[in-house]
Residue, then its C-alpha position, 0 to 999 in steps of 0.5 A: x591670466x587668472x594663475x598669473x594674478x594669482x602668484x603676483x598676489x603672493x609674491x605681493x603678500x611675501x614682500x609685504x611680509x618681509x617688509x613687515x619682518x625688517x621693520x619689525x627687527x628694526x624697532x626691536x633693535x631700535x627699542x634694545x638701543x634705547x633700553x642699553x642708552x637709558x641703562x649706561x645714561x646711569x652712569x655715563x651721561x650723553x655728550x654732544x660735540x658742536x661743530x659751528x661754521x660761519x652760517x650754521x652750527x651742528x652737533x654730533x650726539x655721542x649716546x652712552x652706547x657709543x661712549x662705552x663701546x668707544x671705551x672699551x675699545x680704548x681699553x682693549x687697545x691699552x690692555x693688547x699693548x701692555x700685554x705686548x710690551x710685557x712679552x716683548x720686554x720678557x722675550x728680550x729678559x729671557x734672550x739675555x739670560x740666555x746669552x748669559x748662560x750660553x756665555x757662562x757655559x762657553x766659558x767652562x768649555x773652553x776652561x774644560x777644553x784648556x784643562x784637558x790640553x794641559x793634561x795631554x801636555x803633561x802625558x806626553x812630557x811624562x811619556x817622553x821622560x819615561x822614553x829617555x829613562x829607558x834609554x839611560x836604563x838601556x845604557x846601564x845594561x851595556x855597561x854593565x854587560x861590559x863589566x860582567x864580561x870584565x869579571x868572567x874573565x877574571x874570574x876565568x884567569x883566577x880559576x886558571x891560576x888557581x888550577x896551576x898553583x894545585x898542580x904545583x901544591x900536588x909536585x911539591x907535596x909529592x917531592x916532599x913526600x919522596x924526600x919523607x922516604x929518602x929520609x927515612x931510609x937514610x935513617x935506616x941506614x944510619x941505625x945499621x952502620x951505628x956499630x962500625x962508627x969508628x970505622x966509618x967515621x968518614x962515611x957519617x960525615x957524608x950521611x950528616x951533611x946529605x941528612x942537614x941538606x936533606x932536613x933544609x930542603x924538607x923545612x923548604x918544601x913545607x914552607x912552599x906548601x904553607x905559602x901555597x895553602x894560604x894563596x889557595x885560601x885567599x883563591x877561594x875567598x876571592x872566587x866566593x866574593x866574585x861569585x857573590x857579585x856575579x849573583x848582585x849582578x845578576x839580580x840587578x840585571x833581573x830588576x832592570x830588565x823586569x822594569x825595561x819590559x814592563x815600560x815597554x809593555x806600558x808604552x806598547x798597550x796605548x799604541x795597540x788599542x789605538x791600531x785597533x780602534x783606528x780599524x785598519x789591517x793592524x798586520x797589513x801596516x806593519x808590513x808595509x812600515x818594516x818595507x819602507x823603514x828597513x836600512x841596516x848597517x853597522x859592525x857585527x856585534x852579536x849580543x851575548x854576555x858569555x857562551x858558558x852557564x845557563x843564566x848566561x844564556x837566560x839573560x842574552x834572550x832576555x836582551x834579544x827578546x827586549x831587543x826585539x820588542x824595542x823594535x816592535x814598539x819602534x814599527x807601531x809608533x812609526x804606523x801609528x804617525x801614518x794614520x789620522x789619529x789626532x784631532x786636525x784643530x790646534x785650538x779651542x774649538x767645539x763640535x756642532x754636527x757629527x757624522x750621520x744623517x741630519x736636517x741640511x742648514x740650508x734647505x732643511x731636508x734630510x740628508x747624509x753629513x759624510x763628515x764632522x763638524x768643529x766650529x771656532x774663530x776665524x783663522x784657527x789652525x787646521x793640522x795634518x791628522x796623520x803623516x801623508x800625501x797632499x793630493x789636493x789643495x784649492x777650490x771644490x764645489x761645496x767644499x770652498x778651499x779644501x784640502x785632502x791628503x792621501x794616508x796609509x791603508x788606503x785612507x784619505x782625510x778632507x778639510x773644507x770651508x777653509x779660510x787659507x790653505x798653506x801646503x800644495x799638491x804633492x807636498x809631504x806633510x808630518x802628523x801636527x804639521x799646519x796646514x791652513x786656518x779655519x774659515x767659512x768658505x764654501x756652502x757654509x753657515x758660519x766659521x767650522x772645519x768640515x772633517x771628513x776621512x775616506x776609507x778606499x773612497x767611502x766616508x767613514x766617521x771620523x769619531x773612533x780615529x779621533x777617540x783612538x788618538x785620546x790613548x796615546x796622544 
């Protein structure tokens, strides 16, 4: 008992002392009321609002305390707002300008983009005319191969003519000569029957008239070699001019075909870099081309300008080597339409997403983009990037309306999110040829074309055959 009135005590006494406390706090935070109303009462004066009814009448005391924390929270309100509606109104400014600018840049792409469509134009325009010139080029060496053989033949029959009239020149000189010795032996004989003249008188006429018949055949026989000399003159002179135009000739053949396999260097460089940016069995392609493009036909006519002379033969491997390269040229070009070598969109268009790994669109976590991106309006042209097969054509999945198509090399080219798709399984498609419109079907977030190329089954990325196409396309 004593204990338990001993700890009621303090407990009594520990109540009466938090009691003291709270009133103690409570007349000093009274006390610091009164001091800020007596200082803001400077200033801002206290106001009283009445509230009268019918039996009573109360009013409500508005202190300077009250006021001027009313005030600043009047103050604080007005400042957030302004400040807010300036954000608001600069967030908005700086979106503007930003669409501005976006759309500027749009813009230049776009003129950019036109720029380099006209460019490739002209390349392929330039390309062409240089191709057709080469065929004129070609043309003008088979004429002129005819009128070399046209020349070595007359020039053929003039060495033969020429070869006969030396032989005829050598008898009648021989003749001549021999009628020189019957001449002069006749002479003799006269010296030696000039003393028994009276006697022989008979005789010197038969000399005389053998001597008049022997002097016209002689004065014939010098005019025959006379003509002969002169058309042997006039041989050789014709033989030097037609060895003179052969020589033309053959230094003109020498620039044609100097510039023939220049152009055919030319042509062959872009179609080379491109089989070996495209990373394929450049080899491999070549051959399965020359199995499947290998029809022949045709009369015999071997390429050969003459079977006599060095240059002749010079300039018959020159044509069989030209011939061949023409050939070699012919092969890559038909190789280079059966891979993916050419962007799939006709149109204006820019990329948005590459190959390689990414943040998804759509559930934000990072995953491998087996394809590339190219994003433009609705109803953009989708072309075959390469000659091929069309394995598939529908709907797949997350692809939306797809499209694959089975290439040379064991190669494979996909367009997904398409809008329409006008090609169907089975069905041959040409390099450039359309085969649906860009859309957003599919797992897509807006209008682009989902490019993808598949070597043996894996996605590779598509950016080197796209890059490889810049060179020659």
């Amino acid at each position: 008992m004593p204990e338990q009135t001993s700890f009621l005590k303090c407990a009594a006494h520990l109540t009466f002392r938090e009691g003291q406390a709270r009133v103690g706090r409570k007349k000093l935070m009274t006390t610091v009321i009164a001091k800020l109303n007596t200082f803001l009462s400077r200033h801002v004066p206290e106001q009283r609002v009445y509230l009268r009814t019918e039996t009573t009448t109360r009013y409500f005391r508005a202190t300077p305390l009250v006021q001027t924390t009313f005030g600043l929270f009047v103050a604080l309100g007005v400042c957030w707002t302004i400040i807010a509606t300036s954000a608001i109104l600069i967030d908005r400014i700086s979106s503007q300008s930003s669409q501005a600018r976006a759309d500027v840049l749009q813009r230049a792409y776009e003129t950019r983009l036109n720029e380099l469509s006209a460019e490739r134009d002209q390349r392929a325009l330039e390309a062409q005319t240089a191709q057709e010139r080469f065929y004129v080029a070609l043309e003008q060496i088979s004429l002129q191969q005819s009128e070399l053989l046209t020349a070595e033949e007359e020039r053929r029959e003039l060495a033969t003519g020429l070869k006969i009239m030396q032989q005829k020149l050598q008898t009648a000189v021989a003749k001549r000569d021999e009628a020189q010795r019957s001449s002069d032996s006749i002479l003799a004989e006269m010296q030696a029957l000039t003393g028994s003249l009276n006697t022989r008188l008979g005789g010197a006429k038969d000399t005389e008239e053998t001597l008049n018949y022997l002097t016209r055949a002689l004065n014939t026989t010098v005019s025959e070699r006379d003509q002969m000399r002169v058309a042997t003159e006039d041989m050789y002179d014709r033989m030097a001019e037609l060895e003179l135009d052969f020589k033309l000739q053959a230094q003109q053949n020498d620039r044609i075909f100097v510039r023939l396999e220049q152009a055919i260097e030319i042509t062959m460089l872009p179609l080379d870099r491109a089989l070996q940016k495209s990373g394929v069995n450049t080899e491999q392609l070549l051959e399965e081309v020359r199995r499947g493009y290998s029809g022949t036909g045709g009369p015999l006519m071997p390429l050969s300008v003459s079977t006599k002379g060095r240059r002749d033969e010079t300039m018959s491997l020159r044509s069989n080597k030209l011939l061949k390269a023409l050939e070699q040229l012919g092969i890559k070009k038909v190789a280079t339409q059966k891979l993916p070598l050419i962007i799939p969109v006709k149109g204006s268009y820019r990329n948005t997403s590459g190959y390689g790994y990414r943040r998804d669109p759509k559930t934000g976590g990072r995953r491998l983009h087996k394809g590339h991106d190219m994003a433009g309006r609705l109803g953009t042209p989708v072309v075959a990037s390469g000659d091929g097969v069309v394995t598939f054509a529908g709907r797949q999945s997350g692809y939306g309306r797809l499209i694959k198509i089975k290439h040379a090399q064991g190669l494979e080219t996909f367009y997904a999110h398409l809008n329409r798709i006008h090609v169907k399984p089975g069905q041959r498609v040409s390099r450039g040829e359309r085969i649906g419109d860009m859309g957003s079907s599919g797992r897509s977030t807006g209008v682009h074309l989902h490019y993808e190329i598949r070597k043996n089954g894996v996605a590779v990325n598509p950016i080197p055959y796209m890059k490889a196409a810049n060179d020659v396309f």
